[in-house]
C-alpha positions in Angstrom: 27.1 47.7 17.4 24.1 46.7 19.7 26.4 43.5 21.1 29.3 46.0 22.2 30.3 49.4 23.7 28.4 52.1 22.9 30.6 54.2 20.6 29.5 57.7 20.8 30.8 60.4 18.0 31.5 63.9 19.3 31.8 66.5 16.7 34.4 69.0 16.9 31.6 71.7 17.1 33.7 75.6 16.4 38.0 75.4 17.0 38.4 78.8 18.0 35.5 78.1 20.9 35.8 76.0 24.1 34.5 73.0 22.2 37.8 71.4 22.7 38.3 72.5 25.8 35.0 70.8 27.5 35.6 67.6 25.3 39.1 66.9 26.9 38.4 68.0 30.4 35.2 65.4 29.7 37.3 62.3 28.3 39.8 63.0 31.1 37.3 61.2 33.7 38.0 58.1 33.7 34.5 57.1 34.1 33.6 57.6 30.2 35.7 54.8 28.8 33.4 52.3 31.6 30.2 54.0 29.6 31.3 54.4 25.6 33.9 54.8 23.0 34.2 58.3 22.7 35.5 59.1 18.9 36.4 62.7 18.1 35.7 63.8 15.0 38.6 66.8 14.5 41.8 67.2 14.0 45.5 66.5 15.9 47.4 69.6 15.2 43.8 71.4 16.9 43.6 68.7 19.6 47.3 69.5 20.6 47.0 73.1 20.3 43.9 73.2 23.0 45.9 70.8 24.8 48.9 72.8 25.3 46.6 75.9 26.0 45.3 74.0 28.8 48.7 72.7 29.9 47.1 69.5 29.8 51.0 67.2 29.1 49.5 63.3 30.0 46.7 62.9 27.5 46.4 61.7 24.2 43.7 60.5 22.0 43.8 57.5 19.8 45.0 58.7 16.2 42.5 56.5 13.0 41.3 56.9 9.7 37.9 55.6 10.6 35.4 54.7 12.9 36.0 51.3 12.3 39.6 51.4 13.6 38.5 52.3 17.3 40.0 50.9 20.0 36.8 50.3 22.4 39.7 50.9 25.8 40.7 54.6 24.4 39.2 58.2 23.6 39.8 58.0 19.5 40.6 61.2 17.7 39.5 61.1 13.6 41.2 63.5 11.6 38.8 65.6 9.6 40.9 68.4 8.4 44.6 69.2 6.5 47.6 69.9 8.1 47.1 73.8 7.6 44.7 74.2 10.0 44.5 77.1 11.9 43.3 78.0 15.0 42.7 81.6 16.4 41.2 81.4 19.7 38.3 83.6 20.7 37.8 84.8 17.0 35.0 83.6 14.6 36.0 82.9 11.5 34.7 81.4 7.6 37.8 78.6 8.2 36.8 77.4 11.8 32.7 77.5 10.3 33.9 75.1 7.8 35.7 73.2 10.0 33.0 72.8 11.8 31.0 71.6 9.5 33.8 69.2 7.9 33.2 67.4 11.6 29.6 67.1 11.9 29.2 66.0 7.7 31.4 63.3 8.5 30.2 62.3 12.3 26.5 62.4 10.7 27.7 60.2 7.7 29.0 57.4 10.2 25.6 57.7 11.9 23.8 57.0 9.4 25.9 53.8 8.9 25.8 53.1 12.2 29.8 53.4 12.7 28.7 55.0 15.6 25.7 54.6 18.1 25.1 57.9 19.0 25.9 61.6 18.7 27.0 64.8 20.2 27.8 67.5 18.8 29.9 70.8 20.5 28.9 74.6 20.1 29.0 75.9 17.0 28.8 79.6 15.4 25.5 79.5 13.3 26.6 82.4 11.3 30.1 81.3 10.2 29.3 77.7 9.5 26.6 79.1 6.9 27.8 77.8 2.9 25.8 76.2 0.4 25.9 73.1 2.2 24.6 74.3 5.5 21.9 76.8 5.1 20.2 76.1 8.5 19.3 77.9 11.5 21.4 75.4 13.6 22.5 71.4 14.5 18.2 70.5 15.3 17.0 72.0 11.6 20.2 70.7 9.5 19.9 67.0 11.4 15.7 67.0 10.8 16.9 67.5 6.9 19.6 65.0 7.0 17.3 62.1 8.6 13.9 63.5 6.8 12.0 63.2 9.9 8.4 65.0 9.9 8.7 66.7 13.2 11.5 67.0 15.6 11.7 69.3 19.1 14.5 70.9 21.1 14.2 69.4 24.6 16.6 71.2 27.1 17.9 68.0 30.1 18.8 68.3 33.2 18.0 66.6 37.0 14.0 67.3 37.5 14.1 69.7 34.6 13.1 69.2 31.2 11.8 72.4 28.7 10.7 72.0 24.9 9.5 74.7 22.7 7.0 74.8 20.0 8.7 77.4 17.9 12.8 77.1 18.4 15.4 79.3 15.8 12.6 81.7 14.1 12.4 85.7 14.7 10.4 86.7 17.9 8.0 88.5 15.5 7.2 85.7 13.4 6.6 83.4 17.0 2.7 84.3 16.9 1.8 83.8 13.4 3.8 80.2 13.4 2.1 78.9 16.4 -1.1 77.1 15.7 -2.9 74.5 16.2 -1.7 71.6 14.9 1.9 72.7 15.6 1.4 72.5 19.4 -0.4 69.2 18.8 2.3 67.3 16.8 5.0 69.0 19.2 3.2 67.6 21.9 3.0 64.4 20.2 6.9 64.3 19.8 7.8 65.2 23.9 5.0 62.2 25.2 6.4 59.6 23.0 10.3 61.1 23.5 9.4 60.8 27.4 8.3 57.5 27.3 10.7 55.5 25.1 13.5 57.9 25.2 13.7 58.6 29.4 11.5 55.2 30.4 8.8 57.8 31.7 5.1 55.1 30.8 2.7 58.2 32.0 4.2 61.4 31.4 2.7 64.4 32.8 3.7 67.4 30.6 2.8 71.7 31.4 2.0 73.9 28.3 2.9 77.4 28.8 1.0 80.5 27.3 2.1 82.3 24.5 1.3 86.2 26.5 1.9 87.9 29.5 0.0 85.8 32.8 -1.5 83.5 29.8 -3.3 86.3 28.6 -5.2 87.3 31.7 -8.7 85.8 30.7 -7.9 87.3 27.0 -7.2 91.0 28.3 -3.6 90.5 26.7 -3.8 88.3 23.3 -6.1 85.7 22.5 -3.9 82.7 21.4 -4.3 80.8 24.8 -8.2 80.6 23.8 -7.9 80.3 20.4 -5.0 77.8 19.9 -3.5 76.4 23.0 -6.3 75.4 24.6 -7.9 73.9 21.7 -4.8 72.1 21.2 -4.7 71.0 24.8 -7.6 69.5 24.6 -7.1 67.4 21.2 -4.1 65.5 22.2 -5.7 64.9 25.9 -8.0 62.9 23.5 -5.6 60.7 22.6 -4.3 60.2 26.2 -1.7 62.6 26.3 -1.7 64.3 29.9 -1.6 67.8 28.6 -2.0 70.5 30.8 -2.4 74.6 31.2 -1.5 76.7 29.9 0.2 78.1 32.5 1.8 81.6 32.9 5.5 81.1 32.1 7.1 83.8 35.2 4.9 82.1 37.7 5.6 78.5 36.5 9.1 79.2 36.9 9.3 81.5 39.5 7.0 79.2 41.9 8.7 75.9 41.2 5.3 74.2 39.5 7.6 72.6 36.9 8.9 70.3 39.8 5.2 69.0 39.6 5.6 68.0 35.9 8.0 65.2 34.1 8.3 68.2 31.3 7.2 71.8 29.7 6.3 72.8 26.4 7.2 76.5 26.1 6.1 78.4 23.4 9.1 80.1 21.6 12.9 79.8 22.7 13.7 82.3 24.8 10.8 81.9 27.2 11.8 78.2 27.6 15.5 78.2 27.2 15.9 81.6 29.8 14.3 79.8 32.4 16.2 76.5 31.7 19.5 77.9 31.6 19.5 80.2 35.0 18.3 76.9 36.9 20.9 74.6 34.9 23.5 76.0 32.7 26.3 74.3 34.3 24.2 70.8 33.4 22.1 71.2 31.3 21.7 69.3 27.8 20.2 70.1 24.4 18.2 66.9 23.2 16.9 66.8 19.5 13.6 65.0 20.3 11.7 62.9 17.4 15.3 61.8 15.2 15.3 58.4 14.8 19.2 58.6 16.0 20.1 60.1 19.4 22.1 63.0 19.2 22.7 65.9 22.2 24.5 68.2 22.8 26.0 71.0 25.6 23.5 73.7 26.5 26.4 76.3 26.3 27.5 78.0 23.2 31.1 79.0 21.6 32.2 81.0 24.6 34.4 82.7 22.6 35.1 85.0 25.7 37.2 82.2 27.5 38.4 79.9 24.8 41.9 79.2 25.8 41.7 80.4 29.4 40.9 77.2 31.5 37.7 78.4 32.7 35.3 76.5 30.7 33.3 73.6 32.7 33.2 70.1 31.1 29.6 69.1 33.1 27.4 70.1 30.6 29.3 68.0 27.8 30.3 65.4 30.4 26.3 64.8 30.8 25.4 65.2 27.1 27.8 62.3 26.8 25.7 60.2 29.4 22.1 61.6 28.7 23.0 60.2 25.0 24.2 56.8 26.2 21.3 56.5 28.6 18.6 57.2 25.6 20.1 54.6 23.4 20.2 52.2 26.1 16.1 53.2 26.6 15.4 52.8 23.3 17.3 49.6 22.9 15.5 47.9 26.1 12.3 49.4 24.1 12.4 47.4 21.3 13.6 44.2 23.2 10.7 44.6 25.1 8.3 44.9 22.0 10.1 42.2 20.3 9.8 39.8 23.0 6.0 40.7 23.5 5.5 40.2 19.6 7.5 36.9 20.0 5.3 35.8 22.8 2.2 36.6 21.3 
């Protein structure tokens, strides 16, 4: 599809959630159809249902069987699910879990077989979509399985912001025993070479944070900035990576240093994704770093609390949609760029 419109797949992500919500109030822009061919991988009867809740009467989506059918001058809709669906706003349930993950199987399917260029997937309830077919702590662990890809990193987007964490969807009590060295080095491997072929970035400068309180203080609180994050610091510096701290996450926040980097590599979830989201909720974008497809995603979750109510915004899933049409074109003008200097050589 490299000769046409970029077709971007957008899972369904949790029915009783705002997923539907943000995806409509995104495709309503005009602007989307002049970027990609959005396909939504759902259902009708759910589309409508949202639709009506919304009292949203002039849009449609283009009803196929499969990717293939897309027309590349309309918002498609494919129909994942029976005609008994059911939808019960602002209640998790087993039956929207599954319907979840009805969507995403099949959106990931026509990935792989490049029916569609890229992917984004909408919020999803980790705990209800749980079955023997998805026994993962979210979309970043179940897509590293799907694509068998050694090391992958959730990178959180947005304007002059970008956070990563070394540890994402594990217990806070297990965070110190998992980090070590060679973890931080391969994560750091994955957010230099993400930064330069994924955002076009040739000399990335990148801020580790500490694992304790003030980075330890000198080693008065913890030794795991002397033991392992320096030492890791210092490794991948020796292979040109411009690795630096680590710093003391409340200070690197609070001071604005992290306008001084292109991105951060915090150390567990919370102490990255907390910062992240007070400075750019209503933007930002989660980015699953180190897949060899391109998938994002909303930074928001279910918000179960306003399905239904009109008060979800579209701007985190209306820029997932353009951070993951702006990767593939970067890694697309990559590879032309290699090919033409192996072609000139």
């Amino acid at each position: 599809m490299e000769d046409s419109k970029i077709v971007a797949g957008i899972t369904q992500g949790d029915i009783n959630g705002v997923g539907y919500e943000v995806i409509i109030k995104a495709l309503l822009d005009p602007r989307m159809l002049e970027v990609c061919t959005p396909i939504v991988y759902g259902s009708p009867k759910v589309f409508a249902y949202h639709r009506k809740a919304l009292n949203i009467p002039n849009f449609s989506l283009n009803s196929i069987n499969s990717a293939r059918e897309a027309n590349m001058k309309r918002a498609n809709l494919v129909n994942c699910l029976d005609d008994n669906v059911r939808v019960e706003l602002g209640k998790p349930s087993p039956y929207a879990g599954e319907a979840a993950f009805i969507s995403l199987e099949m959106a990931v399917n026509d990935l792989s077989e490049r029916q569609i260029d890229v992917l984004i997937t909408s919020p999803i309830n980790k705990s209800t979509i749980q079955s023997k077919d998805f026994s993962f702590a979210g979309h970043t662990e179940y897509l590293q399985d799907k694509f068998e890809s050694p090391d992958v990193l959730m990178l959180m987007v947005s304007d002059g912001l970008k956070v990563a964490v070394a540890t994402g969807h594990v217990p806070l009590a297990n965070v110190a025993e998992l980090l070590t060295k060679d973890l931080i080095v391969r994560k750091l491997r994955v957010l230099s070479q993400s930064l330069i072929n994924d955002f076009g970035i040739r000399r990335p400068r990148i801020a580790v944070l500490g694992l304790n309180p003030h980075a330890s203080d000198q080693g008065l609180i913890g030794n795991e900035e002397e033991t392992i994050i320096t030492p890791a610091l210092e490794a991948v510096r020796q292979e040109g990576i411009m690795a630096l701290g680590p710093y003391a996450a409340d200070g690197y926040f609070g001071s604005g240093v992290y306008q001084n980097f292109d991105a951060v590599l915090a150390m567990y979830h919370d102490q990255g994704l907390a910062p992240f989201k007070a400075l750019s909720f209503d933007t930002g974008v989660n980015y699953t770093a180190g897949l060899p497809v391109v998938r994002t995603s909303p930074a928001h979750g279910t918000g179960y609390e306003i399905a239904g109510r009109d008060k979800a915004s579209a701007n985190s899933m209306r820029q997932a949609i353009y951070l993951a049409v702006d990767i593939y074109n970067n890694r697309k003008a990559n590879r032309d760029l290699r090919k033409n200097a192996m072609q000139a050589q």
